[in-house]
C-alpha positions, 0 to 999 in steps of 0.5 A, a space after each residue: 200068803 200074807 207074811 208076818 210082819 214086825 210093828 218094827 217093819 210095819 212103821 215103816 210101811 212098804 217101800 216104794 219098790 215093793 209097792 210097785 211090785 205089788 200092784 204089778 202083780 196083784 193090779 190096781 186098788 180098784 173095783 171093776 168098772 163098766 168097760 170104757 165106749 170102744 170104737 165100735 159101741 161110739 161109731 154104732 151110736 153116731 150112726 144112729 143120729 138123725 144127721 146121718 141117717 139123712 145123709 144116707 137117705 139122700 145116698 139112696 135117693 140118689 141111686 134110685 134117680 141114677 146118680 152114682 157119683 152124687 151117692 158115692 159123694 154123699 157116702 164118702 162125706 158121711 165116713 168123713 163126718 162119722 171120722 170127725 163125731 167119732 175123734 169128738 167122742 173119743 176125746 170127750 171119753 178120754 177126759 172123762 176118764 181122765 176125770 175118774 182116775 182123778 177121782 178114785 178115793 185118796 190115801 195117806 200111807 206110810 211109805 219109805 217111813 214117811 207120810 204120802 198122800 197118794 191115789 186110792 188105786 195105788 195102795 197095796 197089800 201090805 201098806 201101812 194106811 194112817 186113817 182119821 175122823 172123816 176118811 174113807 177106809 181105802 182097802 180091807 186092813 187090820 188096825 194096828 195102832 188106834 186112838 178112839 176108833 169108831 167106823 160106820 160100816 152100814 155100807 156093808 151092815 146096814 147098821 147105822 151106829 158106828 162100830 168100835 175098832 181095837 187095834 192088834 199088832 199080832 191079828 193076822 186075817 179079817 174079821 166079818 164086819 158088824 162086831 165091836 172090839 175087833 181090828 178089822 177094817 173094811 175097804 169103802 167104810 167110813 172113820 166116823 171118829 178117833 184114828 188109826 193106823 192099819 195094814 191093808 189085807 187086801 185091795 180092789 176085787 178081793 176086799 169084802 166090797 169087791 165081793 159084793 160087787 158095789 163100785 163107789 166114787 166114779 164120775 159120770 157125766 150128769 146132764 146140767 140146767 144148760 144141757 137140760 134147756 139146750 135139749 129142750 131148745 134141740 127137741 123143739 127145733 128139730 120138730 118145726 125143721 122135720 114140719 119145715 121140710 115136709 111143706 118143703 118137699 109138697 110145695 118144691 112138688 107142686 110150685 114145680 109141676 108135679 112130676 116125678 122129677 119135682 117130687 125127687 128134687 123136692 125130696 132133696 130139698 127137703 132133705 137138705 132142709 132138715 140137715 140145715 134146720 138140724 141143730 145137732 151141733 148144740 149138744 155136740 158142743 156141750 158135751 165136749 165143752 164141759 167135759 174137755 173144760 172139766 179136764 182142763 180145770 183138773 189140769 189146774 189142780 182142781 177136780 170137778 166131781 159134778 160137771 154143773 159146777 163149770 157152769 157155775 163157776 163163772 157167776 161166783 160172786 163170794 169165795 168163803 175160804 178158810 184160812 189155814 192151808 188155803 190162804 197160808 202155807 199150812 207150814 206151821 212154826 213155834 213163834 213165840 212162848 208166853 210164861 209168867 207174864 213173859 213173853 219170849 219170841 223163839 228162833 227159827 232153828 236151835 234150842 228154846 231157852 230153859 224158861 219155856 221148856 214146861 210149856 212146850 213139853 206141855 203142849 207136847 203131850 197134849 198133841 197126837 203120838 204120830 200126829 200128821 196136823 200141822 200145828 201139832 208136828 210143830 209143837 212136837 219138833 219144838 219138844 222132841 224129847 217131852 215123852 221119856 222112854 216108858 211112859 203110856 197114854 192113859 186117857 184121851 179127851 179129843 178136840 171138840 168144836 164147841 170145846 176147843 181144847 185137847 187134853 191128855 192123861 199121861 202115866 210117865 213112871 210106875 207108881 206116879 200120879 198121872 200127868 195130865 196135859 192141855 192145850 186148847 183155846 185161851 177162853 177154853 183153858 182159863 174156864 179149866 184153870 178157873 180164871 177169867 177170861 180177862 187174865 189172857 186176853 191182853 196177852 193173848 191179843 197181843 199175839 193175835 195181832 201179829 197174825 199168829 195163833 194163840 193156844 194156852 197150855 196147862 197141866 197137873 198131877 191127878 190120881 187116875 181114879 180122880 179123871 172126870 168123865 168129861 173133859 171140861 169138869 178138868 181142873 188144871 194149872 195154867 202154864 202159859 201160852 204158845 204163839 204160833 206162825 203160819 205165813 200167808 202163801 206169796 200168791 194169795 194177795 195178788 190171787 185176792 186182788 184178782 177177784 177184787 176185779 173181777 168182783 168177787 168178794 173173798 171171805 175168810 171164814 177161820 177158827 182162829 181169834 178175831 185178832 189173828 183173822 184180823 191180821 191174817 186178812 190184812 196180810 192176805 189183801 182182804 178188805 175190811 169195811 164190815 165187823 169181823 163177826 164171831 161165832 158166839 155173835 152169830 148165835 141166837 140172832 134172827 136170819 134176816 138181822 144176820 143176812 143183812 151183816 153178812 153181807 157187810 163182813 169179809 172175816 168170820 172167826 171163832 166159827 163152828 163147822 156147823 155155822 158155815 151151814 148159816 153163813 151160806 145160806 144167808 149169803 144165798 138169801 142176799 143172791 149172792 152165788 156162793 163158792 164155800 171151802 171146807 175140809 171137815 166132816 161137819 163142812 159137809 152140809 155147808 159144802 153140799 149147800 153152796 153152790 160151788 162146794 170145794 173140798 181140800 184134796 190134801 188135808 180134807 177127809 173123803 166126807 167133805 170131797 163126796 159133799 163137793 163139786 170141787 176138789 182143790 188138790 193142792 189146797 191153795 187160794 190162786 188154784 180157786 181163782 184159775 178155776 173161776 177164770 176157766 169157768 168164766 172161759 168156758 162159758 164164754 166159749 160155750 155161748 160164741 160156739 152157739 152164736 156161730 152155730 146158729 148164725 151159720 145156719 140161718 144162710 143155709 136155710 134161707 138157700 134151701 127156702 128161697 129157690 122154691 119161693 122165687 119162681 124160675 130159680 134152680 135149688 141152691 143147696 143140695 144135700 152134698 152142699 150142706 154136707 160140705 158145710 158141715 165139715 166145716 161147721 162140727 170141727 169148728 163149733 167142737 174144736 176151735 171154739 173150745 181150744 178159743 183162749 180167755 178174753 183179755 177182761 175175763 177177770 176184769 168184769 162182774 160176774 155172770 147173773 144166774 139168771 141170764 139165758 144163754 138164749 136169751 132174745 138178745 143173743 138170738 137176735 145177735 146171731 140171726 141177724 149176723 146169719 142174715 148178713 151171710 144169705 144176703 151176701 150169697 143171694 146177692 153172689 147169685 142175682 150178681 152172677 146171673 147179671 152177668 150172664 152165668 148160668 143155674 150151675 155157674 151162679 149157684 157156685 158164686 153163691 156156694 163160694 159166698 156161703 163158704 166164706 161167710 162160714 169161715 168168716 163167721 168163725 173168725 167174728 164169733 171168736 171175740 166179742 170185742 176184736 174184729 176178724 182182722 185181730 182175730 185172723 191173726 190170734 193164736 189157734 191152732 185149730 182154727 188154721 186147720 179148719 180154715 186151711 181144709 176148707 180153702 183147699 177142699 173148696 179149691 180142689 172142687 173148682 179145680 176139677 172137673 169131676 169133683 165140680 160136676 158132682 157138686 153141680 157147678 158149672 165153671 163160673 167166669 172171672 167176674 161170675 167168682 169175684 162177686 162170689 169171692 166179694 161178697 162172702 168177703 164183705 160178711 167181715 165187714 156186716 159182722 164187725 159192724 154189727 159188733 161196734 153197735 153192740 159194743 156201744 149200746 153195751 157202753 163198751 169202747 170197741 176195739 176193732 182191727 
């Protein structure tokens, strides 16, 4: 049973011991989800893919031909690669639900008496919820204090127009939704207006959402351009691979003689084949690259809601930021008072002097009761005892973008005219005082260039029945103006520097005067080579008159919420790839059009994060440009883990084709072969590729174009002829053991043995595009160790033996039959690295090679 409880108790919120109690006992805020992949449901599903499906094939082929070894062989290394997919998948599961805890919607809540912002899911009944314009209602609550409250509940209704919310402090059970003039709250609703504080009724499965049964704000992986054309490029493979083997098997059949044998053997040729065309490696590698990446930027401070924007990330070219909370402290100050013309600069800590007291009560009482914004806590410490006991908050007249002022009618006594109070905007509040805009702006420009923030304040004494119904037909008495300071994080110019190298351009995009942009650039390292271009200036210029002064501009101040819509699309029309903050519901379209839309996770409402792809969580400057670093990483690795794959293949293709050509010649590949090539090939394209560190120049370079295919000609050209060297070095393994007198199975061992080395090797020349193996050998990777590690003692034990090489089908080579095997799959080192240089310098780039 809900226990009463007083307004008293009720500002203090829970303590953070009874919330814990509670969820313990009543469980997460949450909906109930579709239940995580189990072991099972994954291991059901990798045994369905084609590759194993072979594999098992294979297995049965070789019980009809006799061979029990060579099924039970085949069998157990299928239980190994299914181990190895099902680690894989897990993994990937585990960062994805990483991803949804993170996502689940955020609360500001009164606990221990103070504001935290916390998990959606970690709300409890009884919290004390403080709501705005833009957030998301986390749970079912009653509303007990409010200011102009209107919520869309269609999520529940249907009804599009907003409701209006009254709030009660004796209300004790929810209302249905729909009505007007009602305290009720329901969880998934969304605050269109105004603000609130309310206590949470109920949360997760027993909120009027919960009963319905609608689950919102998951995060599930959407197939992205990558995946979608790397499907494309698997679908098409896999076809001419499954046409490939079939010629295989009749021309393995008949070159052979036609008999029941050459028809077997030939199954297992093409068996083997198909397993080598298969790339099923490519969307393995995607999955887990841009799941992990997505978990590792989270790690960051930065939440990916939509997966394509990792790929994304590595082509910005502008970051448009905003100024306050991104690029500084958000930790705002009273730094100065102009009065009379006066201006008076005010210390850190201690008393204002006597002469400013009016403004600063003024400006007081034109800010929030139990306001959370920065800037109005500030005024409010600079005037703790502005409000007397007694007085009542009569008439609000909230912000506005396009009127950039607040005011508030206050009755301070029984029988008193009422006092109204403002603050806003010089040019906003001298159209009120009717003055010209001219009497403020020396003074206000000359606090403006010491990058602080400038607001004017008025007051007067009105009859109540003489408030005008809107807010600018006011007529108030100008009474000064208050400056204050927000310093510029410490981090941010060497942040700013950092894309400067990596040619990104950042843009400031800021409410604030052109003056205190101005300076808050300066201050922050941003080039200013263009105009500083103003809101009023971007009205009523034609697109392509403003697109091409975009692109000279890095400053953007006075702008409206709704002009950043017309920012980034011009920005877009010049080709650029944008990246866009915002915090606000009118961010929203601006955050939904960019290529890269990144939310405020701290200060932003629950509208802009459902518009983003990115949340920033901590809502600084350097967490966006870590992002960028990591986005540019994961790309990188995303392509060297496809050179390697296919590069890897086309060796073990070539030795499945080439025997059947080239008559007298035994298979070179079975299936057992491929398999033993595989184990290495799925741990390291999934795991040492992924784990590969960023290259030293990843921020020092342009970013990536748009438009560039990760399987371009170039980069296909790239890993064919890398793959190419590696057949040449186990073709001359063969033809070099049988010179020396080895025979079938001694010399398909040399060959089996260069192949494996040319694998490794591969590994170790695709981790750098600019290092040789030598330096890459010795690069931290821990990964890397152990694939390496496992396939030299695998192979090792092979030849050791004679079980083990009997059911490979190697005979025991001599001495010099396994020097041209090991010297040979050595030498692919060398092939790769040259291959590197040439790149390297058709690209103009010094190679560093060890």
């Amino acid at each position: 049973m809900t226990q009463k409880r007083s307004m008293q108790g009720a500002a203090q919120g829970l303590t953070s011991a009874e919330a814990a109690k509670r969820l313990e006992e009543e469980g997460p805020n949450e909906l109930p989800q579709d239940r995580q992949r189990g072991l099972w449901r994954i291991a059901l599903e990798v045994a369905r893919e084609p590759m194993f499906l072979m594999l098992v094939g294979a297995g049965v082929l070789y019980l009809t031909m006799g061979s029990l070894g060579d099924a039970l062989m085949l069998l157990g290394f299928v239980c190994i690669i299914m181990g190895i997919t099902i680690f894989q998948e897990r993994r990937t599961e585990h960062a994805l639900t990483a991803l949804r805890d993170l996502s689940s919607p955020r609360a500001l809540v009164i606990r221990d008496g103070a504001p935290q912002r916390i998990a959606g899911r970690e709300v409890a009944r009884g919290d004390l919820l403080v709501l705005s314009e833009g957030d998301r209602v986390p749970a079912d609550a009653l509303l007990r204090e409010g200011s102009n409250l209107r919520v869309d509940e269609s999520l529940l209704t249907g009804e599009s127009a907003p409701v209006d919310k009254v709030p009660s402090a004796s209300a004790q059970a929810l209302d249905r939704p729909g009505p007007d003039g009602l305290p009720s709250l329901f969880s998934g609703t969304l605050v269109a207006s105004g603000q609130g504080t309310a206590e949470v009724m109920a949360t997760g499965a027993r909120t009027q959402l919960g009963r319905i049964g609608k689950s919102l704000q998951t995060v599930e992986p959407e197939p992205t351009p990558l995946q979608i054309a790397t499907g494309g490029l698997v679908r098409t493979l896999a076809i001419a691979g499954l046409s490939l083997s079939a010629i295989l098997v009749v021309a393995h059949a008949l070159l052979k003689g036609g008999s029941a044998a050459a028809w077997r053997d030939g199954a297992l040729a093409g068996i083997a084949l198909a397993m080598a065309i298969l790339p099923e490696e490519f969307p393995v590698v995607l999955t887990v690259f841009l799941a992990l990446g997505a978990w590792r930027i989270s790690r960051s401070r930065v939440l990916t809601r939509r997966i394509a924007a990792v790929e994304t990330l590595g082509a910005a070219t502008v970051l448009c930021v905003d100024k306050t909370g991104t690029l500084t402290l958000n930790q705002m100050s009273v730094a100065a008072v102009v009065r009379h013309g006066t201006r008076f600069d005010l210390p850190r800590s201690g008393q204002a002097p006597d002469e400013v007291r009016p403004v600063l009560c003024a400006a007081a009482l034109a800010s929030r009761q139990n306001p959370f914004d920065p800037m109005e806590r500030a005024l409010r410490e600079a005037a703790p005892d502005a409000i007397p006991e007694g007085a009542v908050l009569v008439r609000e007249y909230p912000f506005a973008p396009r009127f950039a002022a607040m005011s508030q009618a206050w009755r301070m006594a029984a029988g008193e005219p009422l006092l109204v109070a403002t603050k806003g905007a010089p040019e906003a509040v001298a159209a009120m005082c009717g003055l010209p805009e001219a009497d403020l702006g020396a003074a206000a420009a000359a606090l403006a260039r010491d990058g602080l923030r400038v607001l004017a304040v008025a007051s007067r004494r009105v009859a109540e029945s003489e408030l005008p119904a809107e807010h600018a037909d006011l007529k108030l008495d100008l009474l000064g103006m208050v400056a204050l300071e927000d310093p510029v994080r410490a981090t941010v110019p060497a942040a700013v520097a950092e894309c400067r190298a990596a040619g990104i351009r950042v843009v400031m995009i800021t409410g604030d005067s052109p003056t205190t942009a101005q300076s808050i650039a300066r201050a922050a390292g941003i080039p200013q080579s263009g105009e500083v271009i103003s809101g009023a200036a971007i009205e009523g210029v034609a697109d392509e008159e403003f697109s091409a002064r975009v692109g000279a501009s890095s400053v953007f101040a006075r702008v409206l919420p709704e002009q950043k819509l017309r920012i980034v699309r011009a920005l877009q029309a010049r080709g650029d790839v944008v990246a866009m903050t915002g915090d606000g519901i009118n961010d929203a379209p601006a955050l939904k059009a960019a290529h890269i839309g990144i939310a405020m996770g701290g200060r932003g409402t629950d509208v802009a994060r459902e518009a983003a792809s990115l949340v920033l969580l901590d809502d600084e400057f350097p967490s966006i440009v870590a992002a960028v670093a990591l986005g540019r990483r994961i790309f990188d690795n995303i392509g060297k883990a496809f050179t390697y794959v296919l590069a890897v293949h086309v060796p073990i293709v070539g030795l499945s084709l080439v025997p059947v050509l080239v008559p007298g010649w035994p298979s070179l590949l079975l299936p057992v072969h491929v398999v033993f090539l595989e184990l290495i090939i799925d741990p390291a394209c999934s795991l040492v590729f992924e784990a590969e560190p960023a290259e030293a120049e990843v921020m020092r370079r342009p970013p990536r174009d748009p438009r560039e295919k990760l399987f371009s000609r170039a980069s296909v050209a790239w890993a064919v002829l890398q793959g190419i060297g590696a057949l040449a070095a186990a073709l001359l393994a063969f033809v070099a053991a049988r010179g020396l007198g080895a025979g079938p199975s001694e010399s398909r061992a040399a060959a089996f043995i260069a192949v494996v080395l040319s694998n490794l090797l591969l590994i170790l020349g695709n981790r750098s595009v600019s290092r040789g193996s030598g330096a890459m050998l010795r690069a931290r990777n821990p990964a890397l160790w152990g694939v390496l590690g496992g396939a030299a003692a695998v192979l090792s034990l092979v030849f050791a033996v004679p079980a083990l090489r009997e059911l490979f089908h190697f005979g025991s080579p001599p001495a010099a039959a396994l020097a041209a095997g090991v010297g040979f799959g050595l030498a692919t080192a060398l092939w790769v690295d040259l291959l590197k240089r040439l790149r390297l310098r058709r690209a103009a780039v010094r190679p560093r090679l060890a």
